[in-house]
C-alpha positions as a printed Julia matrix, in Angstrom:
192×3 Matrix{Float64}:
   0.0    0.0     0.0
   1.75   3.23   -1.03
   1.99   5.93    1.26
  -0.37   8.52   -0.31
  -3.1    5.74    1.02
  -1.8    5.84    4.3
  -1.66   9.52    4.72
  -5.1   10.07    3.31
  -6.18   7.25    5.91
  -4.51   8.87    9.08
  -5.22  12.28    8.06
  -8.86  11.75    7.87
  -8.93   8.69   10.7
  -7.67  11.89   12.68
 -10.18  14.44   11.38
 -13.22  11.74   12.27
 -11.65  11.21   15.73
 -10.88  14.83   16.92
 -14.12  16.53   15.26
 -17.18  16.84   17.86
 -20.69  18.61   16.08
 -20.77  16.17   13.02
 -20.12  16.9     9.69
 -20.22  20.7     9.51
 -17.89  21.72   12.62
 -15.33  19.04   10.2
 -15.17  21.7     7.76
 -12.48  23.59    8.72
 -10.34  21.06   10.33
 -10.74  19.07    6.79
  -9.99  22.33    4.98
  -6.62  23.43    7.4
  -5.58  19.39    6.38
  -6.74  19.14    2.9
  -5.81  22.04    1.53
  -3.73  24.44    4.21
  -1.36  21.45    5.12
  -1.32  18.5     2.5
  -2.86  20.67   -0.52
  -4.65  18.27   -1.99
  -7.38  20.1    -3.12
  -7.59  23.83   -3.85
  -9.82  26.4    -1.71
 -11.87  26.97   -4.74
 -12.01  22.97   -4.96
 -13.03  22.7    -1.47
 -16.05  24.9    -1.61
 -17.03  22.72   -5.08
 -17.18  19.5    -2.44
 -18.53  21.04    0.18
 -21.81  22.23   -2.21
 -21.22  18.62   -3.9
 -21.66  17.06   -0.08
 -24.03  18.65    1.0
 -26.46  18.23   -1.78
 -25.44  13.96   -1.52
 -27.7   11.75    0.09
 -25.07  10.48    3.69
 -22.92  11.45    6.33
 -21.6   15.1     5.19
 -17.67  14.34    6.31
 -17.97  10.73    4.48
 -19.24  12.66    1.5
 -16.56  14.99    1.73
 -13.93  12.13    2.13
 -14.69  10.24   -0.67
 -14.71  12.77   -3.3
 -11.14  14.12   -1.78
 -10.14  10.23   -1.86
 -11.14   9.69   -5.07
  -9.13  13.04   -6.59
  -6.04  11.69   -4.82
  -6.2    7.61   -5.58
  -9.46   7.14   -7.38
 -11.68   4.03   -5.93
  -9.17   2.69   -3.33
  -8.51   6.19   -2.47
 -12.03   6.74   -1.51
 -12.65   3.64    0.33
  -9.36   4.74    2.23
 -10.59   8.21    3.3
 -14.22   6.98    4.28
 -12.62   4.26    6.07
 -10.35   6.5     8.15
 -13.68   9.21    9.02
 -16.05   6.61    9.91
 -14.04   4.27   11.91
 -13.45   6.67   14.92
 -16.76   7.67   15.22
 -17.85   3.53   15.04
 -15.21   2.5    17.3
 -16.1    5.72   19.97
 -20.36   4.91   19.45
 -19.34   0.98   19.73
 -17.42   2.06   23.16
 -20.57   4.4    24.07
 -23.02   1.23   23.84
 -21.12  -0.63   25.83
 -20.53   1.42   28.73
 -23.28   4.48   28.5
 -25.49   2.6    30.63
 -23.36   2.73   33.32
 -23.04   6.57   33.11
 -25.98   8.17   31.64
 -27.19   9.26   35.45
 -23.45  10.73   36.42
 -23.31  14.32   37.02
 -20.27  14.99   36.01
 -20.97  13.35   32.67
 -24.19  15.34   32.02
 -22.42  18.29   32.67
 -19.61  17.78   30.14
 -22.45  17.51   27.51
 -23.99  20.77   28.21
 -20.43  22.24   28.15
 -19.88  20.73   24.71
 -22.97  22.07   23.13
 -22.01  26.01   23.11
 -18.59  24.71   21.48
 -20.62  22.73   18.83
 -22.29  25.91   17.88
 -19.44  27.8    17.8
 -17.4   25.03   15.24
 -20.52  25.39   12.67
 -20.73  28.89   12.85
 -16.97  29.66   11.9
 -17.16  27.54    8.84
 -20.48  28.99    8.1
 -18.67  32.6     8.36
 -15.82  31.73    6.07
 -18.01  29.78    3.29
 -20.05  32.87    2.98
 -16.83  34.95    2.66
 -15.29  32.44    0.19
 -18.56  32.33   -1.85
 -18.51  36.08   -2.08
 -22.01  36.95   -0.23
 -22.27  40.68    0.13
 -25.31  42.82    1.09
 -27.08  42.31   -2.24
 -26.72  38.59   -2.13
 -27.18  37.61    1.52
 -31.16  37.42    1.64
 -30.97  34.18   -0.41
 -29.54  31.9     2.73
 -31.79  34.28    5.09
 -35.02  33.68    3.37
 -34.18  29.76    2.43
 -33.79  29.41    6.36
 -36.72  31.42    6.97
 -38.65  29.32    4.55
 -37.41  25.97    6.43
 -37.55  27.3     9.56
 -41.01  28.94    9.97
 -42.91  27.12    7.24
 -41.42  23.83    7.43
 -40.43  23.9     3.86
 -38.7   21.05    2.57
 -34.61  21.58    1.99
 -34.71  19.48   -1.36
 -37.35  22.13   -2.77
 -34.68  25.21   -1.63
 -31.71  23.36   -3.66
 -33.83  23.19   -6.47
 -35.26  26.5    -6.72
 -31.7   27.64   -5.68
 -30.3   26.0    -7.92
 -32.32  26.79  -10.96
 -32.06  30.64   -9.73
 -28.28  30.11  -10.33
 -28.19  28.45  -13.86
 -30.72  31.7   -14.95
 -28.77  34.35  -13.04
 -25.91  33.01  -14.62
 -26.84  32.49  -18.08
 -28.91  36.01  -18.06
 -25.04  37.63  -17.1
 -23.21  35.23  -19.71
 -25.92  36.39  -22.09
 -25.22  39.73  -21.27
 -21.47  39.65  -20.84
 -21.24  38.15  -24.66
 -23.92  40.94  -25.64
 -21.79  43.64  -24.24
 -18.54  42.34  -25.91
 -19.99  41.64  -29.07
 -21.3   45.3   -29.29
 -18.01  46.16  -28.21
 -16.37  44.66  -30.96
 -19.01  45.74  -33.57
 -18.93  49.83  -32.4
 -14.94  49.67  -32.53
C-alpha cells in the first residue's frame, strides 16, 4: 500500500476522531488538512465538495472524504478516506453502547455535555462565516440563505425544494449575465 493511502487514511482517521458537532464543525479542520497542510485540493475545490456534499444523500464528512479520496487515488482512495472518518466515530459509538449505561445518570458526565454544546455551535458557525466569505455573499446577495432558512424554519419547507429552486435561480442568473457579458462584448467589438 503506497503511502499517499496511508496519509489520506490517518489524516482523515484523525479528522473523524478529533471533530465533535458532526459533519459541519469538520469543515475547517478538513480544509486546514486538505488544503492548508497536504494541498490536496484547492480552496476553490473545497467549496465545489462542500456544495457537492451537502447536496449527496449520507454522512456530510464521508461525503466529503470520498470525493477528496477519489481526486487523490481514485476508488481505493475513496474507500481509504471513508474508512479512516467513519471508523473513529464507530469504534467511539461501539465504546458508548457498551458502557453508557453505566453513566448516563453521572453528574459529572451530564455536565460535560452541556459544556460541549455552546462549542458545537461555535465550530458550525466559523465555517459557516468563512463559506459565505469564500462564496462572495455581500449585502445584495445575503437574503438568499436568510429567506431559504426562513422558509425551512417557519414554514417547514422542505430543503430538497430550496436546492432546487436555488439552484435553478443560479443556472438563470448566470446564463442572463453570460448572455449579457457576450452581448456587451460583441457590441463592443461591432462599435470599434
Amino acid at each position: 500500500m503506497s503511502n499517499l493511502y496511508w496519509e489520506s487514511f490517518r489524516t482523515f482517521f484523525k479528522i473523524g476522531m478529533f471533530t465533535l458537532g458532526g459533519g459541519y464543525a469538520m469543515i475547517p479542520i478538513i480544509e486546514e488538512e486538505v488544503v492548508n497542510r497536504h494541498k490536496w485540493v484547492s480552496k476553490e475545490e473545497m467549496l465545489d465538495l462542500i456544495a457537492i456534499a451537502q447536496s449527496c444523500p449520507g454522512v456530510f464528512a464521508i461525503n466529503i472524504s470520498i470525493f477528496v479520496g477519489y481526486k487523490l487515488n481514485k476508488v481505493r482512495g475513496a474507500v481509504m478516506t471513508a474508512l479512516g472518518t467513519a471508523l473513529p466515530s464507530f469504534l467511539i459509538i461501539l465504546a458508548i453502547a457498551m458502557f453508557f449505561h453505566q453513566f448516563e445518570d453521572n453528574r459529572v458526565i451530564a455536565a460535560m455535555f452541556r459544556g460541549i454544546r455552546p462549542a458545537v455551535v461555535a465550530l458550525i458557525a466559523v465555517p459557516t462565516f468563512n463559506l459565505a466569505k469564500s462564496a462572495k455573499l455581500n449585502w445584495f446577495t445575503v437574503w438568499i440563505p436568510v429567506v431559504s432558512a426562513l422558509l425551512i424554519w417557519l414554514m417547514g419547507v422542505s430543503p430538497i425544494w430550496i436546492i432546487i429552486i436555488a439552484a435553478t435561480g443560479g443556472f438563470l442568473w448566470g446564463k442572463f449575465f453570460d448572455l449579457k457579458g457576450k452581448a456587451s462584448g460583441a457590441r463592443g467589438r461591432v462599435e470599434s
